[in-house]
C-alpha positions in Angstrom: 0.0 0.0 0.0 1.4 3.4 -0.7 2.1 5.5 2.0 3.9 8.6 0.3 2.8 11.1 -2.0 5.8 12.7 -4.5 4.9 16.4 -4.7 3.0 16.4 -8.0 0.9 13.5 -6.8 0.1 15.2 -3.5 -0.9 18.6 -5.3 -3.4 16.9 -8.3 -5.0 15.4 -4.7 -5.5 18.7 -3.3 -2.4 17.9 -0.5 -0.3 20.5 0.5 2.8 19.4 2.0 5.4 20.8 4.2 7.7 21.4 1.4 5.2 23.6 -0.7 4.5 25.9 3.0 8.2 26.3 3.2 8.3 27.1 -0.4 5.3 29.6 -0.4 6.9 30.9 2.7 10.3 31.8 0.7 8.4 32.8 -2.5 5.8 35.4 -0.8 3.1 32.8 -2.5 -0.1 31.8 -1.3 0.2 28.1 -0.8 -2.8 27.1 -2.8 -0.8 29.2 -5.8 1.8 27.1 -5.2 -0.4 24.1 -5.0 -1.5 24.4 -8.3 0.9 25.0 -10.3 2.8 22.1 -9.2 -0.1 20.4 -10.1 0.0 21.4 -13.7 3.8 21.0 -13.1 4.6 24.8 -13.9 6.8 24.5 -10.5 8.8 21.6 -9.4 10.1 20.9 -5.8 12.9 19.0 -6.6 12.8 17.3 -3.0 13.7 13.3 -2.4 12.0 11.7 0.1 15.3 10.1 1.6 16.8 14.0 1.5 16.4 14.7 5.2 19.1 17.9 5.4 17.5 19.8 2.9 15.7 23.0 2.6 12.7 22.6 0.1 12.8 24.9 -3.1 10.6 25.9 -5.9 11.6 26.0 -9.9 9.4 27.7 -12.4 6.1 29.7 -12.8 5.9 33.3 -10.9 9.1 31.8 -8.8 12.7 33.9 -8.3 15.2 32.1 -10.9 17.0 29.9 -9.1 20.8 28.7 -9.5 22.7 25.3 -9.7 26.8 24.8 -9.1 28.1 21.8 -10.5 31.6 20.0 -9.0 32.8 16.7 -8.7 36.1 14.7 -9.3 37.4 13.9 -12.0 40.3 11.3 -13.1 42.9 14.3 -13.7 41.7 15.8 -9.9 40.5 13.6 -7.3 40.2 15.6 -4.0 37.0 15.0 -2.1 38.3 17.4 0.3 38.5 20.5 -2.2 35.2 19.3 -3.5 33.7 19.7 -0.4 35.0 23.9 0.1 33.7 23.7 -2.9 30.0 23.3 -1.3 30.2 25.0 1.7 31.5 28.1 -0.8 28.5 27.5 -3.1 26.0 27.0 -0.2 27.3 30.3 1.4 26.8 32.6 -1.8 23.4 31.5 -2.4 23.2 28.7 -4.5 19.8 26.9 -4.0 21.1 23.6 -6.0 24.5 21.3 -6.4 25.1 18.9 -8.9 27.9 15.9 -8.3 29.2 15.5 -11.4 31.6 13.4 -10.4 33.0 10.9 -13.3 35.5 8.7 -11.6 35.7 5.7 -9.6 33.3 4.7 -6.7 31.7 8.5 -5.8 29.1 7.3 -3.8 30.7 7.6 -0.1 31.5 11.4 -1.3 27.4 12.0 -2.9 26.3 10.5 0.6 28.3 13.2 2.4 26.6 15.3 0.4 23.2 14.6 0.9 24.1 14.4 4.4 25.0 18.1 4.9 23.8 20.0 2.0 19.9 22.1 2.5 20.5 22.4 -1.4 19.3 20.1 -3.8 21.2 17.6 -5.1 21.0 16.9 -8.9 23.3 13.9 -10.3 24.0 12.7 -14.0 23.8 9.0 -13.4 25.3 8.7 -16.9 28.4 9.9 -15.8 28.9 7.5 -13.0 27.8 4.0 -15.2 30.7 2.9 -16.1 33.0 4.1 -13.0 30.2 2.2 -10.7 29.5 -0.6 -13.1 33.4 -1.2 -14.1 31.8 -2.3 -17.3 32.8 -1.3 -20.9 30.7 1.0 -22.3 29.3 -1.3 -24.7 28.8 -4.2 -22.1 26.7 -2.0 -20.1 22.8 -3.2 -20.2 19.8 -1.2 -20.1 18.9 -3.1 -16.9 22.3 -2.0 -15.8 21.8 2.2 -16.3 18.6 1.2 -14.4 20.7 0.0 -11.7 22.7 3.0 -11.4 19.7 5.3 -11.1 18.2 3.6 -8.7 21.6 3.3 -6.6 21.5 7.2 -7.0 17.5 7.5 -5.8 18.2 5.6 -2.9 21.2 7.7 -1.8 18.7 10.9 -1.4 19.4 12.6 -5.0 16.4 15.2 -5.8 16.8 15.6 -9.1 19.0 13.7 -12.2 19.5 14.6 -15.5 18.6 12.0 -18.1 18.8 12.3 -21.5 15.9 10.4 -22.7 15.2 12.7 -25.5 18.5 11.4 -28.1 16.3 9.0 -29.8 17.1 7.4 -32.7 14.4 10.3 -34.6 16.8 13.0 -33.0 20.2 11.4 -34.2 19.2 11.1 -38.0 18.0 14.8 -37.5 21.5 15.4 -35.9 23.0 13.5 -39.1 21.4 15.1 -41.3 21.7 18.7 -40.0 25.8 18.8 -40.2 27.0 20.4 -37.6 29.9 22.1 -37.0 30.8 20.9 -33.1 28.9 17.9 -32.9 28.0 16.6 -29.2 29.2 18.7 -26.6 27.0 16.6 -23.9 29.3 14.3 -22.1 26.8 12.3 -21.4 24.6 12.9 -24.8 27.7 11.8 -26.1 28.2 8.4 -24.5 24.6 7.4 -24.8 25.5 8.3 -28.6 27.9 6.2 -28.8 26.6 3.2 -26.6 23.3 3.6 -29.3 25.7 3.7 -32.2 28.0 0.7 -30.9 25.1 -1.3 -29.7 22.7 -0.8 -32.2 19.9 -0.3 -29.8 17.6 2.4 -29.0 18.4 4.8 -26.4 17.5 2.5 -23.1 16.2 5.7 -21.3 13.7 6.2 -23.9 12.7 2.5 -24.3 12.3 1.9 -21.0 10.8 5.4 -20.0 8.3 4.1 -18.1 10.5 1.7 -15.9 13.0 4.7 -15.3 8.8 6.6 -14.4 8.3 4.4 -12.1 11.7 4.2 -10.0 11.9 8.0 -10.1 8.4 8.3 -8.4 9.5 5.8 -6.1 11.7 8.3 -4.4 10.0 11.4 -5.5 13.1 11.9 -7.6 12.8 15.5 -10.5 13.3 14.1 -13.8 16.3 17.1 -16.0 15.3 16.4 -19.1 19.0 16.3 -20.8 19.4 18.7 -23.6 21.9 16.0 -25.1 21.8 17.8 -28.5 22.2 21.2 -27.1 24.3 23.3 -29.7 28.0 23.3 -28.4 29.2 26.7 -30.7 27.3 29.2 -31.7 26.8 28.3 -35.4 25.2 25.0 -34.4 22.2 26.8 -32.7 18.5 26.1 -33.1 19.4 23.5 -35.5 17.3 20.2 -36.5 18.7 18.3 -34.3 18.1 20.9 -31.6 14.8 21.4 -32.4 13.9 17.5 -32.9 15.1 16.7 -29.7 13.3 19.3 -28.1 10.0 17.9 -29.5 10.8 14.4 -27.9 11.4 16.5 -24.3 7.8 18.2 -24.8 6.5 14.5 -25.0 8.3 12.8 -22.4 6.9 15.8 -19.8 3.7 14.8 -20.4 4.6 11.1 -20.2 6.2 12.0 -16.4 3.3 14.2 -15.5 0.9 11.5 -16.0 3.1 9.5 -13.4 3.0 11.9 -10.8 6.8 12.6 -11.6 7.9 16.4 -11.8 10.2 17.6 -14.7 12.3 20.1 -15.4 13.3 20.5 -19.1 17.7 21.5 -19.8 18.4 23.9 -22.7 21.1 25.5 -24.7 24.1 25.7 -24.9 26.2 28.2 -27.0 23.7 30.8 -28.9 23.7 34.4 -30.0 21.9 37.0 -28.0 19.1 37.4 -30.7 18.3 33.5 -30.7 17.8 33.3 -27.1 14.2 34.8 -26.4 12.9 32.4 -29.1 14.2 29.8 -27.9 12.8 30.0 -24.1 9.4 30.6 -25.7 10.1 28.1 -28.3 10.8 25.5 -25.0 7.7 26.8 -22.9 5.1 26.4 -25.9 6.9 22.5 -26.6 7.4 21.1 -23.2 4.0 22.5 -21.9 5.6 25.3 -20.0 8.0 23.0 -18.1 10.1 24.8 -15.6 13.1 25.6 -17.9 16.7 24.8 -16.9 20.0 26.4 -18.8 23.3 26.2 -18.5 24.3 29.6 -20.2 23.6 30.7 -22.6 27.3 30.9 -23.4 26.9 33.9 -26.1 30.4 33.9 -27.6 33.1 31.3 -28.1 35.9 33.8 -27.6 36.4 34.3 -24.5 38.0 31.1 -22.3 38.7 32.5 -18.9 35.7 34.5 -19.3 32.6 32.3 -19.6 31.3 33.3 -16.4 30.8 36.7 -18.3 29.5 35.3 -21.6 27.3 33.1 -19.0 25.7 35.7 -17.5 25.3 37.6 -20.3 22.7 34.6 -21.7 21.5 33.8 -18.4 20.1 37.2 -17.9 18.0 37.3 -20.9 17.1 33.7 -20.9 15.7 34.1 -17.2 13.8 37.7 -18.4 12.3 35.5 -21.2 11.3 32.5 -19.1 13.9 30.4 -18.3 13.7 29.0 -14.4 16.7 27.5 -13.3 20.6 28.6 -14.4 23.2 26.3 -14.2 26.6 28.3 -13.7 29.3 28.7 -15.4 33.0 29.5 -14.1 35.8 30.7 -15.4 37.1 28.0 -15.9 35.2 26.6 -18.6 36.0 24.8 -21.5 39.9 24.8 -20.1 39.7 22.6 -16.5 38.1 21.6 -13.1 37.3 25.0 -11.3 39.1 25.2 -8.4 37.7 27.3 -5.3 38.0 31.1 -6.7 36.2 30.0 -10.1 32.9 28.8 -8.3 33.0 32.1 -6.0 33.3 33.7 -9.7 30.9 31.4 -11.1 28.3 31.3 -8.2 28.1 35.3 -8.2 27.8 35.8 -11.7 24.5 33.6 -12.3 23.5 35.3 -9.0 23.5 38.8 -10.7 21.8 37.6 -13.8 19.4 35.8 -12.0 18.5 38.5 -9.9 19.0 41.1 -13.0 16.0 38.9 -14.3 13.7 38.4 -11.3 13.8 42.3 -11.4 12.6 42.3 -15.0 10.2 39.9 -14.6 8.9 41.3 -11.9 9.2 38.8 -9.0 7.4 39.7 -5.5 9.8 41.7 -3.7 13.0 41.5 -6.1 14.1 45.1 -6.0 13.7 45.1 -2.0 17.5 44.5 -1.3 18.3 47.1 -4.7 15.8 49.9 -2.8 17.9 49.1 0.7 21.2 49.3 -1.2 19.9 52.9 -2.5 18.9 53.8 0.5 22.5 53.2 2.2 24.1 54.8 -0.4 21.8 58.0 -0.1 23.1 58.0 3.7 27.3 57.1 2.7 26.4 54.4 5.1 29.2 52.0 4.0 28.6 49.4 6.7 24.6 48.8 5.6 26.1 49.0 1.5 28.2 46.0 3.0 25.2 44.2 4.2 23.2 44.4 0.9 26.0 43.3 -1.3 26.3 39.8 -3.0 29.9 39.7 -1.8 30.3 42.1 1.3 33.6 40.6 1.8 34.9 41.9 -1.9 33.1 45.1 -1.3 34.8 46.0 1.6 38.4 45.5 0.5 37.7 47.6 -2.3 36.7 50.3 -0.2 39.6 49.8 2.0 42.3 49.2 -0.4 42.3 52.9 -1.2 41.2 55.2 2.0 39.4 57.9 1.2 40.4 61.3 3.2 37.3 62.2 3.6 34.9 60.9 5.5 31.8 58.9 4.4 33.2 59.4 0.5 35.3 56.8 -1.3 39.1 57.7 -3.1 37.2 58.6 -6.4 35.4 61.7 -5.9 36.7 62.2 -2.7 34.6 65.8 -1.4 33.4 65.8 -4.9 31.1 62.9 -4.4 27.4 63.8 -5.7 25.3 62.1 -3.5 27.2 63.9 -0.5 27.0 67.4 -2.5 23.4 67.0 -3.0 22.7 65.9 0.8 24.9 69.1 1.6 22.7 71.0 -0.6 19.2 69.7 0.8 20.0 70.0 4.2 20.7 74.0 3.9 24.3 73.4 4.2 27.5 75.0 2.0 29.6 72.8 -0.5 32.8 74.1 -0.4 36.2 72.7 -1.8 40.0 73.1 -0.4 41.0 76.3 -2.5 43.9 75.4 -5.0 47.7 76.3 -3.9 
């Protein structure tokens, strides 16, 4: 008999659970707005049942955009310990979500530790860890045995896992046909590529959708639709194979929703500025206004050491024109593992587009923190500008590198500072300068 209700199933029954109070709570919702649209499943609460440490957030319709750090080892760097700083410097700028991508050897002992302490949620690529936790080939591995994996990863208290369901054989002849000029840039698009090319078989997430359905709900575990054929550069954008696997994603949804699983939907990728409001509206109309998860977009392929820029830069106008859920971007991509300073860099950057776009979309009080930061400033009250900023800590060393003489000014305009003029001016007061010698 069942005794637990995953968050979708418990909303379509009229149930509100703890998780959408505390959600409604953060979100200045009413609960029964929240109710329903994770009913419809317009908002997911990525939230495992098994996921005891965490601190229940919402992803999509009317919600603030919301921000995911990816880490993990890799074979070239395999130091659980910097992995962990890692977290606790992610969970202490505001990220709401961590995935382990983690693609070497047994990661399990480090993903429990994870779960363990984290209030985030914890997304995972189960992909990545198959053949590491399998010690198969990649051709010997079964469909029973990626099964396996994700259900090894369900019952370790992961809320959320990206599966790329949608590279079906229809999307790969569209992808053959449609030349690109990068390819797969999916790692794990990519190895399901080549297990379905190698193999011969359909891809087994998409064959056996339903069994994958079923475990999922099991744990309450949030389907990522994998964006497997997201366009790596930016002349592969909004191409056929793009676009076809994009129409598989829009089905699938519906094929979760109607098993009480929640979804969120991944999307592009590398793409010019002008293509990127299209394609959020594009995703909303096709996956049946999905919550929307992207990781960029990256809007040049010039800048290496930069892409936290180039990142934000897409991220801002994808989350103005409907995109939920950014998955950041460091510094360091494209070149190595990001070591501590790149996920500050990283972290902060999606954290101003994000917020750059819950302003533009108007989320319920967005622009309260902006209005306190004005009002601080108004006053030259440096210690309450501290408080509001994303990174008081960067803030103040500026300040403090350079000491102004004057008080209540900084070292650029000195006595000359407007908003200090202009307070001079309103309270009845002289402005007068040092005469010249």
């Amino acid at each position: 008999m069942q005794t637990y209700y995953t968050q979708m199933e418990a909303a379509k029954k009229g149930v509100v659970t703890p998780e959408m109070k505390l959600v409604a709570e953060k979100e200045h919702l009413s609960v029964e707005a929240l109710r329903e649209r994770v009913a419809r499943g317009t908002v997911a609460i990525p939230c495992n049942r098994l996921h005891k440490s965490i601190s229940a957030e919402g992803i999509g319709e009317g919600l603030r955009t919301k921000i995911n750090v990816n880490l993990g080892i890799s074979g070239d760097c395999k130091d659980y310990t910097l992995e962990m700083q890692k977290v606790d410097m992610a969970l202490r700028f505001g990220a709401e979500a961590i995935m382990d991508l983690s693609n070497y050897g047994k990661t399990n002992t480090f993903r429990q530790a994870l779960v363990e302490k984290s209030p985030a949620m914890i997304g995972t690529v189960p992909m990545y860890d198959a053949i590491g936790y399998l010690e198969k080939d990649l051709r010997d591995i079964t469909a029973s045995d990626f099964l396996r994996v994700v259900r090894a990863h369900a019952e370790e208290g992961v809320d959320f896992m990206t599966i790329h369901a949608g590279i079906n054989r229809r999307a790969v002849e569209a992808l053959k046909r449609d030349k690109r000029r990068m390819n797969i840039v999916s790692r794990g698009g990519s190895l399901l590529f080549a297990w379905m090319e190698m193999t011969g078989n359909e891809n087994p997430f998409y064959e056996h959708y339903d069994e994958l359905l079923d475990l999922l709900r099991e744990y309450d575990v949030t389907i990522s639709l994998g964006d497997a054929l997201r366009p790596g550069c930016l002349d592969d954008s909004t191409d056929g194979g793009q676009i076809a696997e994009l129409v598989e994603l829009g089905a699938l949804t519906e094929r979760a929703w109607a098993k009480d699983v929640q979804v969120l939907v991944e999307g592009p990728g590398h793409m010019a500025m002008n293509e990127i409001q299209a394609n959020m509206k594009l995703q909303k109309r096709l996956c049946h206004n999905a919550p929307f998860y992207v990781l960029g977009p990256i809007v040049t392929d010039i800048a290496p050491g930069y892409d936290h820029i180039t990142s934000a830069i897409g991220g801002a106008i994808a989350a103005a024109s409907g995109a939920d859920f950014l998955c950041y971007v460091t510094p360091a991509e494209h070149l190595r593992l990001p070591d501590l300073s790149d996920v500050k860099e990283g972290v902060i950057a999606s954290r101003i587009a994000a917020h750059a776009a819950d302003i533009a979309k108007g989320i319920p009080h967005a622009t309260d923190v902006d209005n306190a930061m004005a009002d601080a400033r108004r006053k030259l009250d440096w210690e309450a500008m501290f408080a509001c900023a994303l990174d008081p800590e960067k803030a103040r060393a500026y300040y403090e590198s350079v000491p102004p003489t004057e008080k209540h000014t900084c070292s650029m305009c000195g006595k000359m500072c407007a908003v200090r003029t202009t307070n001079r001016i309103l309270n009845g007061e002289c402005v007068e300068f040092e005469p010249k010698t």
